[in-house]
C-alpha positions in Angstrom: 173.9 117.1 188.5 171.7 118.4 185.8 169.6 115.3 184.8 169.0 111.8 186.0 168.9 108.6 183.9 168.7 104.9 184.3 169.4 102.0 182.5 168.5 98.2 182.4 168.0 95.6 180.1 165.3 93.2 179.9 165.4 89.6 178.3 161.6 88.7 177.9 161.1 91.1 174.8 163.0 88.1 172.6 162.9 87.5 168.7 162.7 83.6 167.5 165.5 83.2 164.9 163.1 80.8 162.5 161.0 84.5 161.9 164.1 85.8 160.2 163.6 89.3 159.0 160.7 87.5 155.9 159.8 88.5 152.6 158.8 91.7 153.8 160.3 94.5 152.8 162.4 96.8 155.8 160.8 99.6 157.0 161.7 102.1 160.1 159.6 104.2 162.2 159.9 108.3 161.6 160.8 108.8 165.0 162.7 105.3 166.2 164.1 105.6 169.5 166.3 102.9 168.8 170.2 103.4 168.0 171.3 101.8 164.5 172.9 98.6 165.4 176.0 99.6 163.0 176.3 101.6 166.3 175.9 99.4 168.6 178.3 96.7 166.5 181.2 99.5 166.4 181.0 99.9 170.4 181.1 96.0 170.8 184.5 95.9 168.5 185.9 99.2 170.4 185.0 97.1 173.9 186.0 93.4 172.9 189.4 95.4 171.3 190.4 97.5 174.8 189.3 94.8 177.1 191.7 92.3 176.7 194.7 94.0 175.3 194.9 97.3 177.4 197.9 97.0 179.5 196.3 98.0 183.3 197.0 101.4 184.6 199.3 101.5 187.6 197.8 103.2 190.5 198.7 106.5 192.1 199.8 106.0 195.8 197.3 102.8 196.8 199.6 99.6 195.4 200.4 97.8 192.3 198.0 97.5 188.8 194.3 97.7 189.4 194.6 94.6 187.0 196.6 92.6 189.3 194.4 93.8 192.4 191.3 92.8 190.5 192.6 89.1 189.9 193.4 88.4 193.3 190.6 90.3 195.2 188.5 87.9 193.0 189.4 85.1 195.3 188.3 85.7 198.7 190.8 83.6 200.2 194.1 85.4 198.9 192.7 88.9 199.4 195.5 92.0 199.7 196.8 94.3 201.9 194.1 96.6 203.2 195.8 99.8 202.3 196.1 98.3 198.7 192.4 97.0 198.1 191.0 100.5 196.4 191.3 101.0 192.6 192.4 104.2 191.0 189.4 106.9 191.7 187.1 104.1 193.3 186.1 104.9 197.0 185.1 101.0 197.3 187.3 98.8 198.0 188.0 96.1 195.6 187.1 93.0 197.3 184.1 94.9 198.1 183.1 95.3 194.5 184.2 91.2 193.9 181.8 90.2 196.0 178.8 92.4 194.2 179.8 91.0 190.9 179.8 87.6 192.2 176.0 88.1 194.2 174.5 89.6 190.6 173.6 87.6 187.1 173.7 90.9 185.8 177.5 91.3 186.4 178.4 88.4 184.2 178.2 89.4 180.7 179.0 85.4 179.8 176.2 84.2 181.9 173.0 82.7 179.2 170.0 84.3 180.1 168.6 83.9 176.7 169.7 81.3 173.9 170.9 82.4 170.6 170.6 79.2 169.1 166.7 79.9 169.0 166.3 83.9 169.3 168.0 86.0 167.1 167.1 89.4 169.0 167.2 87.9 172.7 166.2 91.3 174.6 166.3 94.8 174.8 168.3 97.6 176.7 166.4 100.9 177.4 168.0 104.6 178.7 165.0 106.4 180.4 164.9 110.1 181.7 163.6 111.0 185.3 160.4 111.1 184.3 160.2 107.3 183.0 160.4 108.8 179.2 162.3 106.3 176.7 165.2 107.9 175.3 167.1 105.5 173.6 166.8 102.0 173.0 169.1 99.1 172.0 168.3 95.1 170.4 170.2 92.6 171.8 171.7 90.0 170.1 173.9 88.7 172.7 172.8 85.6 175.3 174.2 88.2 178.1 174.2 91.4 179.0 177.3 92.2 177.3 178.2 96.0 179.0 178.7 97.4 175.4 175.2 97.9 175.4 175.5 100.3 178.2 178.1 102.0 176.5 176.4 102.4 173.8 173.3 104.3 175.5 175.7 106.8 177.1 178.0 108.0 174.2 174.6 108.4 172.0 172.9 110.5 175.8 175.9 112.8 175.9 176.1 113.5 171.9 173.2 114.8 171.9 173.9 116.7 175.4 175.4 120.0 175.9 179.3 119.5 176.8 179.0 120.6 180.3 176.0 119.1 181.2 176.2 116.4 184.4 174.3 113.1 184.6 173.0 110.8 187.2 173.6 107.7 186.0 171.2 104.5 188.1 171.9 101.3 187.2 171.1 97.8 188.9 175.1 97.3 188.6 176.5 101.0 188.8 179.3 99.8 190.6 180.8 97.3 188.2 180.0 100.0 185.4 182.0 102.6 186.9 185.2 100.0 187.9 185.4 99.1 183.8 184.9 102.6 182.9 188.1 103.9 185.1 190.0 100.6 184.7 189.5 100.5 180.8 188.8 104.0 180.2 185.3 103.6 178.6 183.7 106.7 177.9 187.1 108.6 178.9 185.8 112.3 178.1 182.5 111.8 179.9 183.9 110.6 183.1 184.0 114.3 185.3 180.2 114.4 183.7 178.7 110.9 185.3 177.2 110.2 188.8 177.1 106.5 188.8 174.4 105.0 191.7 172.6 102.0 191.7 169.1 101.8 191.5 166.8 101.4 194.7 165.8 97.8 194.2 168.7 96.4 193.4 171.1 98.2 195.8 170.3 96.0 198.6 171.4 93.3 197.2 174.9 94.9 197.3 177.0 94.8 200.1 176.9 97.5 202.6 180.0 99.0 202.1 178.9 99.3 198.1 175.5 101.1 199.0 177.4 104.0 200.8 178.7 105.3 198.0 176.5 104.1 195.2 172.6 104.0 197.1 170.6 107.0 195.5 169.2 108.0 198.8 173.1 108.0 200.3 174.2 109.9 197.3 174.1 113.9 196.7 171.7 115.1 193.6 169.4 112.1 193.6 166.7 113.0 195.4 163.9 110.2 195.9 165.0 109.1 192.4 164.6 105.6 192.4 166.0 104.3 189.0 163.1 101.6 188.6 161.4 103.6 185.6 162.7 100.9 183.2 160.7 98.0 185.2 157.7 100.0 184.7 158.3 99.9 181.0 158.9 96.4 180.9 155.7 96.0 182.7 153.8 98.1 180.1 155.4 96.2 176.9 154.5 92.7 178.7 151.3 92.9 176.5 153.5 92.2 173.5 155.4 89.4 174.5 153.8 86.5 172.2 153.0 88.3 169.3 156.6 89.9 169.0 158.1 87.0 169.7 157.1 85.0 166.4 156.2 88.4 164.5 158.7 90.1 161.8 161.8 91.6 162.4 161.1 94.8 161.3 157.1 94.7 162.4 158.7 94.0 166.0 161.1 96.7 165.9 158.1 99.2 164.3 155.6 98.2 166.7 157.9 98.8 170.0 158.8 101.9 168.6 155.0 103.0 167.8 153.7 101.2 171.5 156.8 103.9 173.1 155.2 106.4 171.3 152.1 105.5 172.5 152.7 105.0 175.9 154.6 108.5 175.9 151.8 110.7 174.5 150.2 109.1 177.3 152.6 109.8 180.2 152.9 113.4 178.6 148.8 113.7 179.0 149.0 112.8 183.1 152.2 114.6 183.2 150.8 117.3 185.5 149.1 114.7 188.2 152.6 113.2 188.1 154.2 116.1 189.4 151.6 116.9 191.7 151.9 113.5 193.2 155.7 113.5 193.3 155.4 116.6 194.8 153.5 116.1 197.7 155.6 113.3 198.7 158.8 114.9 198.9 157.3 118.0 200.9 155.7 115.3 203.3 159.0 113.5 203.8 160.9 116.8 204.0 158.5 117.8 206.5 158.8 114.7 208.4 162.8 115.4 207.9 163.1 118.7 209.3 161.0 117.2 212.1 163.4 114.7 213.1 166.1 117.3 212.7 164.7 119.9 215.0 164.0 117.1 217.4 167.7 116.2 217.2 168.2 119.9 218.1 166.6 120.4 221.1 168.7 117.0 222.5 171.9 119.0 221.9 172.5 117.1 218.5 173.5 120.0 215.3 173.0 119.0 211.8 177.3 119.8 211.3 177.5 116.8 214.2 175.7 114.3 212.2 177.2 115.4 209.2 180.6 114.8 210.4 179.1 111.5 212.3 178.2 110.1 208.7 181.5 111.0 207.3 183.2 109.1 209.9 180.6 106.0 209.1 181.6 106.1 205.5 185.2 106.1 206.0 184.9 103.2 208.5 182.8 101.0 206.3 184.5 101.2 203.1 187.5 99.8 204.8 189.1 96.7 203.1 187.6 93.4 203.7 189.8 91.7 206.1 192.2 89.0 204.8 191.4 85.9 204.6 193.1 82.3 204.1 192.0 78.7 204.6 194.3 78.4 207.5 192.3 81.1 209.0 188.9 79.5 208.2 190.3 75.7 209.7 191.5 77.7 213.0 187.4 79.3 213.2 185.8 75.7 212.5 188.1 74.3 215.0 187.5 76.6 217.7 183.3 75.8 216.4 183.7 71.9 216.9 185.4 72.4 220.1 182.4 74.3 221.5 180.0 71.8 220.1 182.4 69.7 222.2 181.8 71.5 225.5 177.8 71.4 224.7 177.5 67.5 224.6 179.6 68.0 228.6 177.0 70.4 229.3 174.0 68.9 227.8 175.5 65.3 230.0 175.5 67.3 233.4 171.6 69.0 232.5 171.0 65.1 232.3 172.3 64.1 234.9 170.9 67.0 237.6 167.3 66.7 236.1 167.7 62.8 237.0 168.9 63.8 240.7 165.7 66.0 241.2 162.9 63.7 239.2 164.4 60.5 241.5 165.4 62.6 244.6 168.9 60.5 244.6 171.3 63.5 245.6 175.1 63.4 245.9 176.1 63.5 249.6 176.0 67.1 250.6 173.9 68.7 247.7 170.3 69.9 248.3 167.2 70.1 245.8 168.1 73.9 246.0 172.2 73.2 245.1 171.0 70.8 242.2 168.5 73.0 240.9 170.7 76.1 240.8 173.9 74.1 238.9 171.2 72.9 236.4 170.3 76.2 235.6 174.0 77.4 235.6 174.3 74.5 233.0 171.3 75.8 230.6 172.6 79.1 230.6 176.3 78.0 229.8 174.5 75.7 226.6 172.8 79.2 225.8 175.8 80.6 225.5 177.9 78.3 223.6 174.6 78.3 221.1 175.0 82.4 220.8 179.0 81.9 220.0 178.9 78.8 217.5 175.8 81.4 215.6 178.5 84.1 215.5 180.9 82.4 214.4 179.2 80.5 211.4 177.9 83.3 210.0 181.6 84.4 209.5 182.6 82.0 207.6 182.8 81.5 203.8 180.2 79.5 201.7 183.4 76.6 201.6 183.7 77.2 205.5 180.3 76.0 206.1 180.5 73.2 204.1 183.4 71.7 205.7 182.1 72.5 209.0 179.4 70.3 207.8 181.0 67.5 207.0 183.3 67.5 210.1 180.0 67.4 212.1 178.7 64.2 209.8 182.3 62.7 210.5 181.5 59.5 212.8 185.6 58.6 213.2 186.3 62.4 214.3 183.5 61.9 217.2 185.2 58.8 218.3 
């Protein structure tokens, strides 16, 4: 890839509604870095216009419409066929990429994270070069973080790009961007040109199979990129919070653009400590790299081994999720209570021997020695059953749990 980018919005920068845009007359920085919200408006219609009405794409080889697939991957419980699960020119599967959307707020454009019935401008969205410089930026008026916004950022990157120029694209929800791009075919004529990732943060808060493909450190062209430059900038307009909040709509709009401006003349000024810094870190880790390699070398291990090792790891753990169903889930609590079961017998007999040797009353025919050794059998065999019931919790779904809890609160199913 030629260049690297990220993106992420930010919901504290907000605009109280009762400010309005005043008596003052509008005025606009020479050099506003943000895009004209005719813009943004036309990319909202173009979005809210394909979304709903597109007729889904069928897929090429893998199953039926990546439509269909999405609705009923969204339910864990009626998940499809393995060989059906991946979306056209996705390497994720799709119940993989549910589950992401349902772990991050960020995925649900209809989640409130700011109200509109008091803010009129409830956030901003910024597009930042490798270097943490602002390129664009775009006001929100939306209580979500409607992907439009997104959308908008890249078509304005790539107009102003030359047309075979490739960009690394880091974003806290990569993944979801890239499934609405291909199933809706959002930013169509750009798509051979885009590296989607996720940003380092907030990959590991996807699942695993998700951070193979999208993690910047898993990902060719990244480099120690982390995609975080927009939480720096957040952190460095924090300052302005309360006065922006009740100022002017254009004074909040001019001073942002002239704080940027500001805080980029600034950047530019320590630009060459910067490098320097960057630098030396990525010569010490490729050192330290190289050293691990060579190590790996003199055990017998070549660098085409572990390549081919990883390739075998990534086409392993991007399989499918298995399928599910509540009948499956009721068979796995059974089997739990039934071991819970065998502890109480267990937990009865380590009673009952450490009563034999703190009284000395032995069955006929056992020794201290005997009774000792078959409470200790007994301990491990409670151990054990622990270790299994552990396991098996921790496969079951969020409802799973809960009705394993109640079954264990049920006093007429221990009777």
């Amino acid at each position: 890839m030629d260049a690297i980018v990220c993106v992420d919005a930010c919901f504290t920068q907000k605009h109280r509604k009762s400010q309005g845009k005043g008596w003052m007359p509008p005025r606009e920085h020479c050099e506003t870095i943000f895009i004209d919200p005719e813009e943004v408006a036309a990319m909202e219609n173009f979005v809210e216009t394909v979304r709903p009405s597109r007729p889904p794409r069928e897929k090429s080889g893998r199953g039926e419409s990546s439509r269909h697939q999405a609705a009923e991957s969204s339910n864990p419980q009626v998940n499809s066929e393995p060989e059906n699960d991946f979306e056209p020119g996705l390497r994720v599967p799709a119940s993989v990429l549910n589950e992401c959307k349902d772990s991050f707020v960020a995925a649900d454009s209809n989640r409130i994270k700011a109200s509109t019935l008091f803010f009129s401008d409830t956030g901003l969205m910024a597009l930042l070069c490798r270097h943490d410089r602002v390129l664009w930026l775009v006001n929100m008026t939306s209580a979500g973080e409607k992907q439009h916004f997104v959308l908008c950022l890249l078509q304005k990157l790539f107009q102003n790009l030359p047309p075979k120029m490739r960009i690394g694209l880091l974003y806290d929800i990569g993944c979801q961007l890239h499934r609405s791009c291909l199933k809706f075919d959002f930013l169509s004529q750009y798509h051979d040109r885009i590296v989607f990732g996720i940003s380092v943060f907030h990959a590991y808060g996807h699942q695993w199979a998700c951070q193979i493909i999208y993690h910047p450190r898993k990902c060719k062209g990244f480099g120690l990129t982390d995609g975080e430059g927009c939480e720096r900038l957040w952190s460095s307009l924090k300052p302005l919070i309360p006065s922006l909040r009740v100022s002017n709509y254009y004074n909040r709009i001019y001073t942002l653009d002239t704080q940027i401006k500001h805080l980029d003349t600034k950047s530019l000024l320590d630009l060459g400590h910067w490098l320097k810094r960057k630098w030396v870190a990525a010569m010490r880790r490729k050192d330290e790299a190289w050293e691990a390699l060579d190590q790996l070398a003199e055990d017998g291990v070549s660098i085409a081994h572990l390549r081919a090792q990883w390739d075998d790891q990534v086409l392993e753990q991007t399989k499918p999720l298995k399928k599910q169903s509540k009948h499956l889930a009721n068979i796995e609590i059974e089997g739990i209570l039934a071991l819970y079961k065998n502890i109480e017998t267990y937990q009865e007999d380590i009673s009952k021997y450490e009563t034999m040797l703190e009284t000395g009353e032995l069955e006929s025919g056992s020794t201290a020695t005997d009774v000792q050794v078959m409470l200790r059998e007994a301990q491990a065999k409670v151990k054990k059953q622990k270790n299994i019931i552990a396991n098996r919790k921790a496969k079951l779904s969020v409802d799973g749990r809960l009705n394993l809890e109640k079954l264990l609160n049920n006093e007429f199913l221990k009777l």
